[in-house]
C-alpha positions in Angstrom: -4.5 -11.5 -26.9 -8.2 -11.8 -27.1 -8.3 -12.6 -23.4 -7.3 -9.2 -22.6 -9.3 -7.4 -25.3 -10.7 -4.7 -22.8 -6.9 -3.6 -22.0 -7.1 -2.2 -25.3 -9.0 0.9 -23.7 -6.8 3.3 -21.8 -10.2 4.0 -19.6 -10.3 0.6 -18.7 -6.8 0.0 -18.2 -6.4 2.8 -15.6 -9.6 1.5 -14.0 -8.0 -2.0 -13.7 -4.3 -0.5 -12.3 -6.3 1.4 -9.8 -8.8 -1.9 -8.8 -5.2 -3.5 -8.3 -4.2 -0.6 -6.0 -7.0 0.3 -3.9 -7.7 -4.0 -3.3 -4.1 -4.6 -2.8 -4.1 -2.4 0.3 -7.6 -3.3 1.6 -6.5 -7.2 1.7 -3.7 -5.9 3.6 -5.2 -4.1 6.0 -7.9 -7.0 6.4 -4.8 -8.6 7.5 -3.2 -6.3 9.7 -6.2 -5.4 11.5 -7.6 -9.0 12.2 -4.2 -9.6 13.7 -4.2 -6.6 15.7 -7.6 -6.9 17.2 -6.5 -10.2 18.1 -3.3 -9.1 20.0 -5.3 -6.0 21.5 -8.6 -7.9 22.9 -7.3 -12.1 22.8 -10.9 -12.2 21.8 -12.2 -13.9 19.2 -15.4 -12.6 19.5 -13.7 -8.9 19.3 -12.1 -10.2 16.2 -16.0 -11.0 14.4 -16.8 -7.6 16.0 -14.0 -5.6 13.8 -14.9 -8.0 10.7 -18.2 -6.7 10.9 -17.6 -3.0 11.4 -15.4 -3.7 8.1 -18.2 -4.9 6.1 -21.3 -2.9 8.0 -21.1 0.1 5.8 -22.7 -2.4 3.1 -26.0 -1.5 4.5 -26.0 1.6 2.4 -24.9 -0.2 -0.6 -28.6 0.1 -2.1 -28.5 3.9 -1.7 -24.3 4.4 -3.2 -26.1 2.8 -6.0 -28.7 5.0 -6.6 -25.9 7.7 -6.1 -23.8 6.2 -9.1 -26.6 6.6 -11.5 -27.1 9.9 -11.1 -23.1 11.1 -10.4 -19.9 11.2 -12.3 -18.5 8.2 -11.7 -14.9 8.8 -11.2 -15.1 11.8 -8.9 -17.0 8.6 -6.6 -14.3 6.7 -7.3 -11.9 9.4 -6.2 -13.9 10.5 -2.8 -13.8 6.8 -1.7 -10.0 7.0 -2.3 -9.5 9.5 -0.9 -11.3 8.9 2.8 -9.8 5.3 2.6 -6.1 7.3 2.3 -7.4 9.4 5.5 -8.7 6.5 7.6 -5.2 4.2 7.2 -3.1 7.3 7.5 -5.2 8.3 11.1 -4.8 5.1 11.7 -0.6 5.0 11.5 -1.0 8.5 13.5 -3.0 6.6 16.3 -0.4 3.7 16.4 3.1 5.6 16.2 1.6 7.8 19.1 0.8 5.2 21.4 -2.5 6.5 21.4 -4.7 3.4 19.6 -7.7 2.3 21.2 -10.1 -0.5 20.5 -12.8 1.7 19.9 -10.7 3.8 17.2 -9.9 0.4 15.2 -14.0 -0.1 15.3 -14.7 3.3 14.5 -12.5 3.7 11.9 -13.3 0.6 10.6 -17.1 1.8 10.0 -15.8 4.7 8.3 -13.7 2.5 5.6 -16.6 -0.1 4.8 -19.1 2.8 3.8 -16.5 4.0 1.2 -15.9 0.3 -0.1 -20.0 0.6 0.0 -19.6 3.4 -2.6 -16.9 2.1 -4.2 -18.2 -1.7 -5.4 -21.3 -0.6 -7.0 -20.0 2.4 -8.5 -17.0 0.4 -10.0 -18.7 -2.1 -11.3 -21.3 0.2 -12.7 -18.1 1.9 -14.7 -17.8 -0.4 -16.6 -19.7 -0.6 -19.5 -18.8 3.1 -19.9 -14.8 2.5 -20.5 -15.0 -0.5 -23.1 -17.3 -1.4 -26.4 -20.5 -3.5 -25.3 -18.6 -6.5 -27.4 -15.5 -6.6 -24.4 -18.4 -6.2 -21.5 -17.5 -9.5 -20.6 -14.3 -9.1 -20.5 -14.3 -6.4 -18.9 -15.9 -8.0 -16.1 -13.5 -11.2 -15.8 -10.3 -9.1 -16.0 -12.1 -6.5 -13.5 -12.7 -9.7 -11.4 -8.8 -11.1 -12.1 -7.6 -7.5 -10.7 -9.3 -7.9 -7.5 -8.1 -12.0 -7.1 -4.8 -10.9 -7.9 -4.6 -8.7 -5.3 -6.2 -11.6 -3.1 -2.9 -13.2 -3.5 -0.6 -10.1 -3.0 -2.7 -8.2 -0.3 -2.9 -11.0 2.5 1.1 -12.0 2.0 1.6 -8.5 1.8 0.3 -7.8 5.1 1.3 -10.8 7.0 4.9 -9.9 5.9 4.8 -6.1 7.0 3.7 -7.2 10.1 6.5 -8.9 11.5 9.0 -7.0 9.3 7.6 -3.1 9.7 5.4 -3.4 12.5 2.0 -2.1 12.7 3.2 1.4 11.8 5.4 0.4 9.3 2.1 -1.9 6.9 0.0 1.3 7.9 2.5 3.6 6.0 2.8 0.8 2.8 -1.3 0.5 3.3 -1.3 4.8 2.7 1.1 5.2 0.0 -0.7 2.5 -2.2 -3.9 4.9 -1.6 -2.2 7.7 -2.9 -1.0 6.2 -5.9 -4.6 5.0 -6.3 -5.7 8.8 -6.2 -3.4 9.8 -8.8 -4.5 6.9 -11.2 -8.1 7.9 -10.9 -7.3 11.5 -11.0 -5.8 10.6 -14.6 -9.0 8.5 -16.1 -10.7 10.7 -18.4 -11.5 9.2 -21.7 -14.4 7.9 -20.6 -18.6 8.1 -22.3 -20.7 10.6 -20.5 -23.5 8.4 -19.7 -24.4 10.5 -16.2 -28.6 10.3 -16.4 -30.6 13.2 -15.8 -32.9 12.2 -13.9 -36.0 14.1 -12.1 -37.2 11.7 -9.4 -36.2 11.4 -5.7 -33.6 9.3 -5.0 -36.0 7.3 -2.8 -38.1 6.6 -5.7 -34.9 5.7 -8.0 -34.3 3.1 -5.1 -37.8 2.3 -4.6 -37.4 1.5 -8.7 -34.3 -0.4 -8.3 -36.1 -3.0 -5.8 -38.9 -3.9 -8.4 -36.7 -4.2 -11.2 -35.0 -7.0 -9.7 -37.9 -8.4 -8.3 -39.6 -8.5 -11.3 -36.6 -10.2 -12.9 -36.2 -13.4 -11.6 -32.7 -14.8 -12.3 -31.3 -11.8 -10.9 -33.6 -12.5 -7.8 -32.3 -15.4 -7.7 -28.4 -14.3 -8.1 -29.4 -11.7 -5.1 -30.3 -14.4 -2.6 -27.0 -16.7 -3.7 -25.0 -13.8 -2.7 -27.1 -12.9 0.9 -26.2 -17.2 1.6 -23.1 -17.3 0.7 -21.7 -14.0 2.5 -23.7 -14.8 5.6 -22.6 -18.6 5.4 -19.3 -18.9 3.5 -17.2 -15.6 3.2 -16.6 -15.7 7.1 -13.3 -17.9 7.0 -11.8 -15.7 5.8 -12.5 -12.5 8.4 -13.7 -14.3 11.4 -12.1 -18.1 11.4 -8.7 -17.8 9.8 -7.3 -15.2 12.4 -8.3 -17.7 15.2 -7.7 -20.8 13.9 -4.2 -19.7 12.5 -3.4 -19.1 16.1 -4.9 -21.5 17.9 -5.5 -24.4 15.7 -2.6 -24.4 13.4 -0.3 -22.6 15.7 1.0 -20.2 13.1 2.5 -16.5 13.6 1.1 -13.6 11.7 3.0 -14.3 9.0 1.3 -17.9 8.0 -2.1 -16.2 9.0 -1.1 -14.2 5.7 0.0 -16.9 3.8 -2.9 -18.8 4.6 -5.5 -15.8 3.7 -2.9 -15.2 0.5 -3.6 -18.9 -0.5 -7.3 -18.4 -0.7 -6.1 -15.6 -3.2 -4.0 -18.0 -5.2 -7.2 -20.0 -6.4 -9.0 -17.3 -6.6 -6.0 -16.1 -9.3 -6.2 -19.3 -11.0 -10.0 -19.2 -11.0 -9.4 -15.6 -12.6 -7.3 -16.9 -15.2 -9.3 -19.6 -16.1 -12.6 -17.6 -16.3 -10.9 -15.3 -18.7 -9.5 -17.9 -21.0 -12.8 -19.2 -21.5 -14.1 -15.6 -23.1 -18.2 -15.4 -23.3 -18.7 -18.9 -22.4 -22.1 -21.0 -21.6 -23.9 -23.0 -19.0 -23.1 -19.9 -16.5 -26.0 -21.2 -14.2 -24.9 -24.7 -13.9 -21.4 -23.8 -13.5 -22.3 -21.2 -10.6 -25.0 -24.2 -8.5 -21.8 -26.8 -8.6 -19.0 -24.1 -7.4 -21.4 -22.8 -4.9 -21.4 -26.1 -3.1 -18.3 -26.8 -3.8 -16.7 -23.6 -1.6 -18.8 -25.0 2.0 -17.9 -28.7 1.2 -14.1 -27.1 1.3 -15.0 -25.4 4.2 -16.2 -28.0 6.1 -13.2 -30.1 5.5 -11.1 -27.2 6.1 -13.2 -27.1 9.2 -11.9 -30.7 10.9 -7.9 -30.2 9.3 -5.2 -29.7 12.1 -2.3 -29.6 9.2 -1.4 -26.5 8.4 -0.4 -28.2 4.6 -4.0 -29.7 4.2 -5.3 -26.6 5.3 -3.4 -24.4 2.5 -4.8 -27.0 0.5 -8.5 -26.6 1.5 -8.4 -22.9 1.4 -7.0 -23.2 -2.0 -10.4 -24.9 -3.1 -12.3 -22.4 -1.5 -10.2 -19.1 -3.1 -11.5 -20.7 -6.5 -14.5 -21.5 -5.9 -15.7 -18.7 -4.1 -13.9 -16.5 -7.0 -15.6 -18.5 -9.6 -19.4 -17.7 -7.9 -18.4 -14.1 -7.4 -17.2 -13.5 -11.3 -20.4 -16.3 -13.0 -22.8 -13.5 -10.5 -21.7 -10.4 -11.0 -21.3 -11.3 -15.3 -24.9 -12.5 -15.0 -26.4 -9.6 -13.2 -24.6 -7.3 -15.4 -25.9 -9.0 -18.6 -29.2 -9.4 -17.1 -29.7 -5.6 -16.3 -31.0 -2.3 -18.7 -27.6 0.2 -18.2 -29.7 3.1 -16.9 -30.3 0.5 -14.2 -27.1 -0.9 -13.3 -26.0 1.5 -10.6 -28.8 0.8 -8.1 -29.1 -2.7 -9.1 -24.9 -3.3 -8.7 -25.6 -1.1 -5.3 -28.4 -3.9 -4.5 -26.1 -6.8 -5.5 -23.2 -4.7 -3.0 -25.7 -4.0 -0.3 -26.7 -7.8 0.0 -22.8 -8.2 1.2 -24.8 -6.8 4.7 -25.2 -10.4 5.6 -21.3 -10.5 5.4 -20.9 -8.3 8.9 -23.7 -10.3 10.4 -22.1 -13.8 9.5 -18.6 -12.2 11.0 -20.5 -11.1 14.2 -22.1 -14.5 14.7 -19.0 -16.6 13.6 -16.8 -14.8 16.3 -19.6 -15.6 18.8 -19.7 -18.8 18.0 -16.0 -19.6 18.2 -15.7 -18.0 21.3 -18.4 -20.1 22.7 -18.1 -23.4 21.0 -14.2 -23.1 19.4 -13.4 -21.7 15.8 -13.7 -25.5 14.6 -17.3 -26.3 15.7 -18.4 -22.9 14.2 -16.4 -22.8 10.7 -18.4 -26.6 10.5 -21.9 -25.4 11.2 -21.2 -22.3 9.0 -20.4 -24.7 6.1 -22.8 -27.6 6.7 -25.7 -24.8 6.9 -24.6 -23.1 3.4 -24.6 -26.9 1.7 -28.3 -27.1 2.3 -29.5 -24.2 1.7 -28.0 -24.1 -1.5 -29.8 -27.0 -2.2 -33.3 -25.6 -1.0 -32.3 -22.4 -3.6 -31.6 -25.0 -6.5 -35.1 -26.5 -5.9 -36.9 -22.8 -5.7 -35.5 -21.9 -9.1 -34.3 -24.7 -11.0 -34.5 -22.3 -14.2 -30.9 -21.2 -12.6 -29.4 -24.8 -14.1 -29.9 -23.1 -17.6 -29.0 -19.3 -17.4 -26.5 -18.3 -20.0 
C-alpha cells in the first residue's frame, strides 16, 4: 500500500519496530511513575516536580543535535537505549529492595530525559538516511504513527501492570522492552553514510543552527508553536491527569491509564488519518485550527466531573495534539537543508524545555488552587496566544 511505502526499506522498518519499543516503555513508565510519586509524596506539586525532571534533560536538546550531525547515528541511538535499559532496571533494584527514595525517582528521572534529549533529534534526523527523498513524508507520518501507537499501548500498559505486577513487576516489563530495543538497533545497518565531516567547534555548529532558523521564518514560526503548546497544553497529560484521575474522577491506577491511553487512541486515529492523506496541502491552515482546537478540549475537559465525558475530551485532545506534532515536525523537516537537520531537529527537541517548566508550574498550581482551576487557566492561556502567533505570521495560513 502506498501508505506504507517507507516500510518497503528494511532501515526504516527496523527504525519504526524499535520507535514502537523504546515509546511503548517510556509511556509506561510515564504512567507508573506519576502514580508512584503520587502514592510516595500525596503531593501534587511532587507529581509536576517528577514530570519536570522527566522532560528537563530537553535543555540539552540544541547541543544532542549538533552531536547527531557530526556522529553515527545508530550507535546514538543505541547509547540512549542502552542508559534508558540501566535507569528502569536500577530502578526495579531500588523498589524490590525496599530501598526507593523520592530523590532516586527525581534523579533517575533526570538521567532518562537527557537520553530521550539525544534520542528525539537524532531519530528524527535518521530519517532521511533510511528511505528515498520521494517516501520522506512518509517516513515522517508512519515515524509519527509508531510513536501514537504506542500512546495507546504504553499508558494501558502501565496502568494495568500496576495493579496486576506491582511496581516491580511494570519495572521488569519496562526493561525487557529496552532490551529488545537494543537488539533491534544493534541489527540496523543498511543505512547511507551521510556522517558530515566537519571542522568547526561544536559551539559554532550550534551557534549556526540558531541563525538558520532564525533566518527562516516559518520554521521560526513552527519553533514558537511548539515552546506554547508544551508550556500551555502538553501538561494534562504529566501534571493534571494523575491528580484529577484521583481526585476528580475518583479513578484507581488503572483508569488513570485508560484515561492517558485514550489520549493515545486519537492520537492513533490522527496517525492513521495523516497517513492516508500521503503529501497533502494546506499543512499551515490545518496546523492554526488543530492548535486551538487541543486547549478548547482542554478547557472543557477542565470543568467535566464524568469520567465518560472526560475519555471523551481527552480523545479530542490525543488527535489534535498528534495532528500539530506530525503537520510540525513534516514542515520543519521539509523546510530544512539535510546537513542541517540534526541541530535544527535538536532545536525543535530542545524547545520541549518549556514542557518541564509547564509541569513544574501546573503542579503548583493545582496544589494551590485545585487541578481544575489550573488545567482551565493552562488552556484558556494557550487559546490566546495562539491567536496573537496567527496575527504575527499570518504567512503560516499558507505553508505547504
Amino acid at each position: 500500500m502506498q501508505q506504507f511505502a517507507a516500510l518497503r526499506h528494511r532501515g526504516f522498518r527496523l527504525l519504526w519496530s524499535a520507535t514502537l519499543l523504546s515509546s511503548t516503555a517510556r509511556w509506561a513508565d510515564t504512567v507508573v511513575i506519576g502514580w508512584l510519586t503520587l502514592e510516595l509524596t500525596n503531593s501534587a506539586l511532587m507529581v509536576g516536580i517528577v514530570a519536570a525532571s522527566k522532560m528537563a534533560g530537553y535543555v540539552a536538546a540544541p547541543f544532542m543535535g549538533v552531536i547527531a550531525d557530526r556522529m553515527d547515528r545508530r550507535l546514538l541511538l543505541i547509547i540512549a537505549a542502552v542508559v534508558n535499559l540501566a535507569v528502569s532496571a536500577l530502578m526495579l533494584i531500588l523498589f524490590a529492595t525496599g530501598a526507593l527514595e523520592l530523590w532516586h525517582v527525581i534523579t533517575l528521572a533526570l538521567v532518562s530525559s537527557l537520553t530521550w534529549a539525544l534520542d528525539n533529534p537524532t531519530r528524527q534526523a535518521f530519517l532521511p538516511d533510511l528511505v528515498s527523498r520521494d517516501r520522506l513524508t512518509n517516513a515522517i507520518a508512519l515515524n509519527a504513527l509508531a510513536n501514537e501507537i504506542t500512546v495507546v499501548v504504553g499508558p494501558a500498559l502501565g496502568g494495568i501492570l500496576i495493579p496486576v505486577l506491582g511496581m516491580g513487576g511494570a519495572y521488569g516489563m519496562i526493561s525487557a522492552m529496552y532490551v529488545l530495543d537494543v537488539f533491534v538497533l544493534l541489527m540496523l545497518k543498511d543505512r547511507k553514510d551521510v556522517a558530515s565531516h566537519v571542522h568547526e567547534s561544536p559551539v559554532k555548529s550550534l551557534i549556526g543552527g540558531f541563525k538558520y532558523v532564525w533566518r527562516h521564518q516559518t520554521v521560526l514560526v513552527l519553533m514558537v508553536i511548539a515552546f506554547v503548546m508544551n508550556l500551555l497544553a502538553a501538561p494534562y497529560r504529566y501534571a493534571f491527569l494523575p491528580v484529577f484521575s484521583r481526585d476528580i474522577l475518583h479513578t484507581g491506577p488503572a483508569g488513570y491509564g485508560i484515561l492517558t491511553a485514550m489520549a493515545g487512541v486519537g492520537a492513533l486515529v490522527a496517525g492513521l488519518w495523516v497517513v492516508s492523506l500521503g503529501d497533502f496541502e494546506r499543512k499551515g491552515r490545518l496546523l492554526i485550527w488543530t492548535s486551538i482546537a487541543w486547549p478548547a478540549s482542554l478547557l472543557l475537559f477542565a470543568v467535566s466531573t464524568s469520567y465518560s465525558l472526560s475519555l471523551a475530551l481527552i480523545f479530542v485532545a490525543g488527535l489534535t495534539q498528534a495532528i500539530v506534532w506530525t503537520v510540525i515536525a513534516t514542515l520543519i523537516l521539509s523546510h530544512t537543508e539535510q546537513a542541517m537537520r540534526g541541530r535544527v531537529m535538536g532545536l525543535r527537541t530542545g524547545v520541549i524545555a518549556s514542557l518541564p517548566l509547564g509541569n513544574l508550574f501546573a503542579g503548583a498550581v493545582a496544589e494551590r488552587f485545585g487541578a481544575p482551576i489550573g488545567q482551565g487557566a493552562y488552556a484558556l492561556i494557550a487559546i490566546v496566544v495562539m491567536f496573537a502567533i496567527v496575527l504575527w505570521a499570518p504567512n503560516l495560513y499558507r505553508s505547504e
